[in-house]
Structure formats: structure tokens, C-alpha cells
C-alpha positions in Angstrom: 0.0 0.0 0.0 2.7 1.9 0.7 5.9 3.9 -0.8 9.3 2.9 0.2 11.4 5.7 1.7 14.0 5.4 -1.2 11.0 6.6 -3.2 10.1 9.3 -2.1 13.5 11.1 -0.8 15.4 10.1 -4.3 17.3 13.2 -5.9 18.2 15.2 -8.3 21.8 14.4 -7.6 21.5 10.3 -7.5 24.3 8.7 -6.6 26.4 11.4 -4.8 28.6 10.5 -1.9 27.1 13.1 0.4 23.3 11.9 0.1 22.1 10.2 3.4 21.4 6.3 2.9 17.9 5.6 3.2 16.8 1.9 5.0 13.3 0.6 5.6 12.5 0.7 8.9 11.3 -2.7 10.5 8.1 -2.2 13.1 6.2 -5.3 14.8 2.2 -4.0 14.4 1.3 -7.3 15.8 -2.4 -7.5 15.8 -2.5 -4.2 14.2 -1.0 -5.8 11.2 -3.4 -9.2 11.4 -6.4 -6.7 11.0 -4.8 -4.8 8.3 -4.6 -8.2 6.3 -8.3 -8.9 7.0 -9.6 -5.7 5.6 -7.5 -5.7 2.7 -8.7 -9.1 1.9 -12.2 -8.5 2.4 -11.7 -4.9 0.5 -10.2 -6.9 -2.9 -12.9 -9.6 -2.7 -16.0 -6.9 -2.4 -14.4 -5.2 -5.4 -13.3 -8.2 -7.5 -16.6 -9.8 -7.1 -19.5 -7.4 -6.5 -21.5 -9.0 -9.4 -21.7 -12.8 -7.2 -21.2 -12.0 -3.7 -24.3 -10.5 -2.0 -27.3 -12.4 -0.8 -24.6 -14.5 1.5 -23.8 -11.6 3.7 -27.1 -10.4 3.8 -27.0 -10.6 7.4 -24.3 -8.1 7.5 -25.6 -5.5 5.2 -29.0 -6.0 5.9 -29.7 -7.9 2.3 -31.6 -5.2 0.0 -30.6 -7.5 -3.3 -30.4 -11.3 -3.3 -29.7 -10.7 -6.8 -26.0 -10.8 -6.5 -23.8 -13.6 -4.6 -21.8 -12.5 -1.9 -20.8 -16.3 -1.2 -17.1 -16.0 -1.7 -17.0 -13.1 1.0 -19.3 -14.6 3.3 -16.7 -17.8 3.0 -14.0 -15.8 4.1 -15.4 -14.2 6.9 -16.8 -18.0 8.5 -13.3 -19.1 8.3 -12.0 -15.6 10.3 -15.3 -16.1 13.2 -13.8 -20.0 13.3 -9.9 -19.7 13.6 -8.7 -16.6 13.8 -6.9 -16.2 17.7 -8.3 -12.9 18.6 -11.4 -11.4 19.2 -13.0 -9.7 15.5 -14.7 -6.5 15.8 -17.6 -6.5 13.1 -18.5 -3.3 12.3 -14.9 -3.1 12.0 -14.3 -5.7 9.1 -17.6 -4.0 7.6 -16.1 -0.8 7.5 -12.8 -1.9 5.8 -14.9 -4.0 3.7 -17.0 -0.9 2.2 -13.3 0.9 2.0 -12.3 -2.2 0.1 -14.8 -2.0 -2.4 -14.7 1.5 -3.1 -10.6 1.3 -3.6 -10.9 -1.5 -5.9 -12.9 1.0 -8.2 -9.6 2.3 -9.1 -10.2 5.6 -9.5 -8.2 7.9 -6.9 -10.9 10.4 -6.7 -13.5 8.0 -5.6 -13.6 7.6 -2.0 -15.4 6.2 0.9 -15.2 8.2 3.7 -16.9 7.0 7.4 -19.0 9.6 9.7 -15.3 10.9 11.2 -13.8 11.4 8.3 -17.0 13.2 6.2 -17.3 15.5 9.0 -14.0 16.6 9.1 -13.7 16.6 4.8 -17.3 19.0 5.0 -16.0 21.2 8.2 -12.4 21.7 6.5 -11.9 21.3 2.6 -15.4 22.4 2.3 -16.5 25.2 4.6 -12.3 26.1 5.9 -13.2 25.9 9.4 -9.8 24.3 9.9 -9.6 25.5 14.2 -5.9 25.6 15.8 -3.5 24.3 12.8 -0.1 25.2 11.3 -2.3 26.4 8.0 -1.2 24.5 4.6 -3.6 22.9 2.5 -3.0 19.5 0.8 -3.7 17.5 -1.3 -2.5 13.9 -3.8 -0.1 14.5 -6.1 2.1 12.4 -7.8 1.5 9.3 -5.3 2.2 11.4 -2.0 0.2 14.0 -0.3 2.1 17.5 -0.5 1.7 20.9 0.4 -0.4 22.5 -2.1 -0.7 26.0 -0.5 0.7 27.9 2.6 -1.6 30.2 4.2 -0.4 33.9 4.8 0.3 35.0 8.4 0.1 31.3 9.8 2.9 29.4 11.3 3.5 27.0 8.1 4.9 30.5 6.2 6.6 31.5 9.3 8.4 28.6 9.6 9.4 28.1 6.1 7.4 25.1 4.7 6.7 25.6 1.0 4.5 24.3 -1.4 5.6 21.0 -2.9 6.7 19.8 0.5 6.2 16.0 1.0 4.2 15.1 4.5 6.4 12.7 5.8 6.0 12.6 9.6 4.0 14.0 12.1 5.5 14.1 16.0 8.4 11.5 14.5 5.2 9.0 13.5 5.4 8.5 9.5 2.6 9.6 7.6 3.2 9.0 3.9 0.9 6.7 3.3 -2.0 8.5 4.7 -5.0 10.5 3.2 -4.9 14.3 3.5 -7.5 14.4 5.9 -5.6 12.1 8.3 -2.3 13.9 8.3 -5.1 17.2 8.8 -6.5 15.3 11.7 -2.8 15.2 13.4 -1.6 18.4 12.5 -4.9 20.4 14.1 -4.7 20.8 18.3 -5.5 23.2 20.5 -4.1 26.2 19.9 -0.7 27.3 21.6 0.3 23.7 21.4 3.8 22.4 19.7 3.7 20.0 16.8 7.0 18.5 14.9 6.5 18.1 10.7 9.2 16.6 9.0 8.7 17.0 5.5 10.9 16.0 2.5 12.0 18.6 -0.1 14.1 17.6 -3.3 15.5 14.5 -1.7 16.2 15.6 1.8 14.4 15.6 5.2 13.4 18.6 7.4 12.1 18.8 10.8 10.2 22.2 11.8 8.8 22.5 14.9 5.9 25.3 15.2 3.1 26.5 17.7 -0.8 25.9 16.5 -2.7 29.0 16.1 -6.0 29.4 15.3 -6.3 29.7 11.0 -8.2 32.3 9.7 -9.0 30.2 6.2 -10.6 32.7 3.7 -11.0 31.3 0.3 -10.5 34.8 -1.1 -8.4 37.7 0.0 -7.2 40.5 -2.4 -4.6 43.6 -3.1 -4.5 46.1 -4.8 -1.0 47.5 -6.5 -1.9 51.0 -8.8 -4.7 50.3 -10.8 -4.0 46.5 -10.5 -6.3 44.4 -8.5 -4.8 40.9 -7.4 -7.0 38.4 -6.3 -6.2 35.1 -5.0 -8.6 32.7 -5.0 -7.4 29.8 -2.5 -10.3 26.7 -3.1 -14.1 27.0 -4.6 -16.6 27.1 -1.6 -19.7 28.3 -0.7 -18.9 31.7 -0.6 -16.3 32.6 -3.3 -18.3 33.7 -5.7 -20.0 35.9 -3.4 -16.7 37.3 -2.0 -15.0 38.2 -6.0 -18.3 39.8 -6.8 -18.2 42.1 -3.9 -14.7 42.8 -4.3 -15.2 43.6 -8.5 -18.4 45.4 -7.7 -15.7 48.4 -6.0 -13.1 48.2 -9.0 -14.5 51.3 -10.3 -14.4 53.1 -7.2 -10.6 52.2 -6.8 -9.5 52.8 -10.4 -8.7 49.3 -11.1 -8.4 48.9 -14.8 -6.6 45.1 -14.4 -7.2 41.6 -12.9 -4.8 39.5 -11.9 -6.7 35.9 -11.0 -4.1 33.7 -8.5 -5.4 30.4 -8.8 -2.2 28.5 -7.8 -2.1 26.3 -5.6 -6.2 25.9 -5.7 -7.1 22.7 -6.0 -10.7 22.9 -6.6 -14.4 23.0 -4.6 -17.7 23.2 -6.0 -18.3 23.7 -10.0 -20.9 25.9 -8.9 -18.7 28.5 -7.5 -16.5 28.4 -10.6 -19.7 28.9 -12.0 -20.0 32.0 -10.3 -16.7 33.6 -10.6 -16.5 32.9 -13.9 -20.3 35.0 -14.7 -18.1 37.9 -13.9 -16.0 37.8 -16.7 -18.6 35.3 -19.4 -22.2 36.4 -19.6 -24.4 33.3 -20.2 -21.4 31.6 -22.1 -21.0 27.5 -21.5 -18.0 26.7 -19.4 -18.0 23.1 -19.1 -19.6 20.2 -21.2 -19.9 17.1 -18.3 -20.3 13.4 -20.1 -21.2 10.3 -17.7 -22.3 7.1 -18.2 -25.1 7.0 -16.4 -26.2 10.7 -16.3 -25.5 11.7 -20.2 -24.7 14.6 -21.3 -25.0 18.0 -19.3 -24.1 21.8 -20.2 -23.2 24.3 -17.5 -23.4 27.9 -18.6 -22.5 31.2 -16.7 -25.2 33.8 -15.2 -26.6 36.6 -17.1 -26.2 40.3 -17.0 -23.0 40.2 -14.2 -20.7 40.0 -16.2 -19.3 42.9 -14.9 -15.4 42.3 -15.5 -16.1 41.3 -19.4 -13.8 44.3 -20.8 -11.3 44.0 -18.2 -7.6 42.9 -18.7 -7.2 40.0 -16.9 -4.4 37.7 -16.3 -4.5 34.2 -14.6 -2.0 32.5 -12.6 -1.7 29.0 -13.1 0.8 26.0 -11.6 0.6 22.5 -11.2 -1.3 22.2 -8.1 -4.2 24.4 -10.2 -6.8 21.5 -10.5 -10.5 20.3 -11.1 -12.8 23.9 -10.6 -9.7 26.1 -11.0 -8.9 24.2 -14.3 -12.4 25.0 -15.4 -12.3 28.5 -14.6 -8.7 28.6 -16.2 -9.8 26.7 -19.4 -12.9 29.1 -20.2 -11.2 32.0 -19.7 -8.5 31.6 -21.7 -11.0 29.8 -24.8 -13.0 33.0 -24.7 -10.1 35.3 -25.1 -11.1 36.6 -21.8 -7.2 36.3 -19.8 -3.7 35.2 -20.6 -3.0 32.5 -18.8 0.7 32.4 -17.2 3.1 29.8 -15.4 2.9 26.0 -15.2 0.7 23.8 -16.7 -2.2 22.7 -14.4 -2.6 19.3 -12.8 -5.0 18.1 -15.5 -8.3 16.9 -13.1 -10.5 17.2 -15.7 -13.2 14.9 -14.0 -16.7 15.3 -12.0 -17.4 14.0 -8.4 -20.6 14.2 -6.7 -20.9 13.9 -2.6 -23.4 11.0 -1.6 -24.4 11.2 2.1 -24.9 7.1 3.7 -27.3 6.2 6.5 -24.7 5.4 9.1 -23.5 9.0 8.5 -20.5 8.9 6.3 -20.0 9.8 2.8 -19.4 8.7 -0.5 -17.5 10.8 -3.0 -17.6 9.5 -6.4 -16.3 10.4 -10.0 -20.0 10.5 -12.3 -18.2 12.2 -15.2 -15.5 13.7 -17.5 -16.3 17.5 -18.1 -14.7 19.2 -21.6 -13.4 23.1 -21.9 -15.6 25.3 -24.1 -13.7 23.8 -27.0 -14.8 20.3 -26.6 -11.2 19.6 -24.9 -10.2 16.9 -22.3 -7.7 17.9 -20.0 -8.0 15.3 -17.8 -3.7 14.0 -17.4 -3.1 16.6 -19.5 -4.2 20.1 -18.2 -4.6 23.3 -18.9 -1.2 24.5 -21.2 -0.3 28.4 -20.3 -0.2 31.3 -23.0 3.0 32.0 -21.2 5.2 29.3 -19.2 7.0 30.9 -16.3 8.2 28.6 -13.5 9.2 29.0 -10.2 12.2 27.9 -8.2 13.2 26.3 -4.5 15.5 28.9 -4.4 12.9 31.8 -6.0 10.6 31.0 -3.1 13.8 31.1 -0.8 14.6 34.6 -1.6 10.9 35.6 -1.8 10.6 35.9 -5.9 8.1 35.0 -7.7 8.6 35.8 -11.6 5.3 34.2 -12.2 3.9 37.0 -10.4 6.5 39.4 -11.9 5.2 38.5 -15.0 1.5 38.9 -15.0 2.4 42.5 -13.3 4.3 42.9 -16.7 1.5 42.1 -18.9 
């Protein structure tokens, strides 16, 4: 399940004298690890045979189809009640069993998530009521969940964690393999507290040691530079369409003749907030075609009459932590001829998930479609391509330069 440590700290300098040798650390989980086993099992036998298995553990979960044959799961969980030498916790094996089959979908973005962990993904990724943190957001990219964004004025910035940054340990305990919302579940305390994160950057460890506070997590703020506004739009919630159209509706007021859109970093939220932003600039324009299997075909279209922004110069900030909503405001924007789109190209989440609530109060997230740019484009593993490729360095963010910004101030 999961990466070895040589994985994840190898360098750009492989094979140098000076890089620190990297061993796999041996820990006895005892019945930890017997447990592990069992819901892994039962996980790959839900998903491998969810067409035969089901009227056999209808006693388990509660038989609403005796359609399918559940037979080969119900065989192996006799012969755990009959010989395994420990006591087996039922709703336990049930919930890694649901887990199971949900994994063995094989789609990354498809998750099962129990009452804990939906009312933590809601309070935090959806609503940023993160409490007493260190104030990054995360996210999975490239098989390990980094740093996607450092909040301003929070003791991540402070302490000199950057985006990029692999989570690797928590208080010395190794988190690699976890979800974001676990290592989120760690990292938040009560305020004033101490907490250790080691995290790995370009092949090498760091430990930083920093204070909780209490994280202020807007999903807008903004600046003004001249007659340039600069507004950075941190994740697609509730309230983010709200918040741009309140700040464009004083542009006038402030002489603002210029938009700079920061959407690095932003790793998504709700279409419909996309939707909004986007009605500010497009006026009753279609943003995104969705195709699913099961649902058809589906166009989303911006509002009419606010377009307020529609003759403004606007630039967008891209990088490869922009994904899913962000893409889709990116992508119309730049297929209209509304922005120039500068720095990296985007993460390339080009598909569609829907939030299912479940009767023993978790929450099932699953991908329903692929969605397609203005154009009819994919960009899902691909992304959205900049007008203008500007990167950013280690060492840029060391010495506090950012030339992607530099350039969209040049535009």
C-alpha cells in the first residue's frame, strides 16, 4: 500500500557521496498488522466480485438485493469467526470491507469516507473551518500528499514550509501513506500547542517545529497594487463567488483597470462557485460540457447580466497544483479570449465527483463524469497548457521571488 522511503527522498543528484542512505525501517504492528490483512482481503474480494457476492452476507448488510452472490466473502469471513486467535470486531471488518470496495474501483478520486472522516472533509476542505493548525492545504499529487498552499500570516509560512513539500512525519510517526485528511487530523490541536513536521524537499528531510494558532481560512483575499487588483482565490466554496463579486463590484471606485486571478495552488471546490466567478467575466457563455455514463450529457453555462469584469484585462496565474474547478475557470477563460493564462501547466483533473451522504453517516464521493473546456477539450492527465510558461524555483521561493507573479504584473 505503501511507498518505500527510497522513493520518495530520491534526488536530483542520484548517486552522490554526500546523500544520506535511506533503510526501511522494520516495526512489529502485531495484531495491528493481522487486522490490516483482514480488511484488505475482504476490500479486494468486495471489489473483484461485486457482481456474485451479496445475498450470503445479507446478514451483515441487511440484504436489500439477493440478486447478487456475496458467497465467496461470506466464505471468508466464517473461516476468520472460526480460527482466527483474537477477538473480531464486526463493524470493524464492515467498515474496511465498504473501504475495500470503493478502492478496488480504481479511481483515486473515488472515496469512501466513514462519519469521522465526512465530518471533518465538509468542516475543512469544504467550509475552511480548519480551528488551531499550522495552516497549509493538501492535497495527492504524484503518489504522495504535499503541500499545495501555505496560508499567509500562519505558522507553516513562518516557519518556512513551501508548497511542494512531501508530509512525511507527524510528532516522528510516518505519515506517507496516509489520506490528506488524516495527516489534517494530526496536525490540528488546540491552539498554543507544539507540533513536529518533517517533511521531504528535493530529496532531503526537514524537521520544523511550530506553535498551533487558530487559522483564519478565507478562500479569497485581495490587493491592490496601482490600478491592479490581485486576487487570490485559495479553493471553490460556498462563498467565493460571493466574495469576487463584492470585491469587482468596488473596481470602479478604486481605479482598477486590471485583474490579476491567482489560482495557484487551488485545487478545486464546488463547480458551482467556478460557476459564479466565472459570470463575472462570461455572460451566459458555457463553461463546461460534463459526459457520464449514467447521467448523459450536461451543459453548465455562466449567469446573465454580471458579467461585470467582461472588458477587463485579466491575467491568470496557473501552476501544477491548479486542478478540477480552478482548471475549469482557467480553461474558459483563456477559450474565450477573456485572460492570458501564465506559469505551469495545471494538474489536469478534468473529471466530476458528486458527494453522496450514507445512512450510518458517512459519505461517499464518487467520480460521475468527465467534463470538456468550451472547445470540446479533455484535460484530464493533460491540463490546462499556459499562453505563457513561467516557472518557479526552490530557491525563488527562498529569496521571496516570484517571476510568475512578476510577469503577469508585466503584462
Amino acid at each position: 500500500m505503501g511507498k518505500k522511503k527510497d522513493e520518495i527522498m530520491e534526488t536530483k543528484n542520484q548517486g552522490s557521496v554526500n546523500e544520506p542512505e535511506w533503510k526501511e525501517k522494520k516495526v512489529s504492528l502485531g495484531n495491528a498488522i493481522i487486522i490490516g490483512a483482514v480488511l484488505a482481503v475482504l476490500g479486494v474480494l468486495i471489489g473483484a466480485n461485486w457482481q456474485n457476492m451479496f445475498p450470503g452476507m445479507s446478514q451483515y448488510f441487511g440484504g436489500v438485493n439477493n440478486s447478487r452472490n456475496w458467497s465467496e466473502l461470506d466464505e471468508v469471513y466464517d473461516k476468520l469467526k472460526s480460527t482466527y486467535n483474537g477477538e473480531i470486531d464486526q463493524s470493524l471488518l464492515l467498515e474496511g470491507a465498504k473501504s475495500g470496495m470503493v478502492e478496488a474501483v480504481g479511481d483515486i478520486y473515488t472515496v469512501y469516507m466513514d462519519k469521522e472522516e465526512s465530518a471533518s472533509y465538509v468542516n475543512t476542505t469544504l467550509h475552511g473551518n480548519v480551528g488551531a493548525g499550522i495552516g497549509v492545504e493538501m492535497g495527492l499529487r504524484d503518489g504522495y500528499v504535499r503541500v499545495l498552499r501555505v496560508l499567509p500570516d500562519n505558522p507553516a509560512l513562518r516557519a518556512g514550509i513551501m508548497t511542494g513539500d512531501i508530509l512525511y512525519k507527524v510528532n516522528g510517526e510516518e505519515v506517507y501513506t496516509w489520506d490528506s485528511n488524516q495527516i489534517a487530523n494530526v496536525l490540528r490541536g488546540e491552539a498554543g500547542t507544539e507540533v513536529k513536521v518533517t517533511i521531504v524537499r528535493d530529496g532531503s528531510e526537514m524537521d520544523f517545529t511550530m506553535k498551533r494558532e487558530e487559522i483564519n481560512n478565507v478562500s479569497v483575499y485581495d490587493k491592490y497594487e496601482g490600478d491592479t487588483a490581485i486576487i487570490t482565490v485559495t479553493r471553490f466554496d460556498n462563498n467565493t463567488g460571493t466574495e469576487v463579486q463584492k470585491m469587482a463590484n468596488g473596481f470602479a471606485k478604486k481605479g482598477v483597470n486590471k485583474v490579476i486571478l491567482d489560482l495557484r495552488g487551488n485545487g478545486g471546490g464546488y463547480v458551482s462557485a467556478a460557476q459564479d466567478l466565472l459570470s463575472l467575466w462570461l455572460d451566459n457563455k458555457v463553461i463546461l460540457t460534463q459526459e457520464s455514463l449514467h447521467l448523459g450529457e450536461e451543459k453548465t453555462s455562466t449567469n446573465s447580466g454580471k458579467a461585470i469584469l467582461k472588458d477587463m484585462k485579466t491575467v491568470v496565474l496557473v501552476n501544477d497544483s491548479t486542478a478540477s474547478a480552478s482548471e475549469i475557470a482557467a480553461a474558459a477563460l483563456k477559450e474565450y479570449g477573456k485572460a492570458t493564462i501564465v506559469g505551469k501547466t495545471t494538474y489536469g483533473k478534468g473529471v466530476v465527483q458528486k458527494m453522496y451522504d450514507l445512512s450510518n453517516g458517512g459519505m461517499l464521493k464518487v467520480t460521475v463524469a468527465e467534463w470538456l473546456t468550451p472547445n470540446g477539450n479533455s484535460i484530464n492527465n493533460i491540463g490546462v497548457e499556459p499562453d505563457i510558461k513561467v516557472d518557479i524555483t526552490s530557491e525563488d521561493i527562498n529569496k521571496m521571488r516570484d517571476p510568475q507573479m512578476d510577469k503577469a504584473k508585466s503584462l
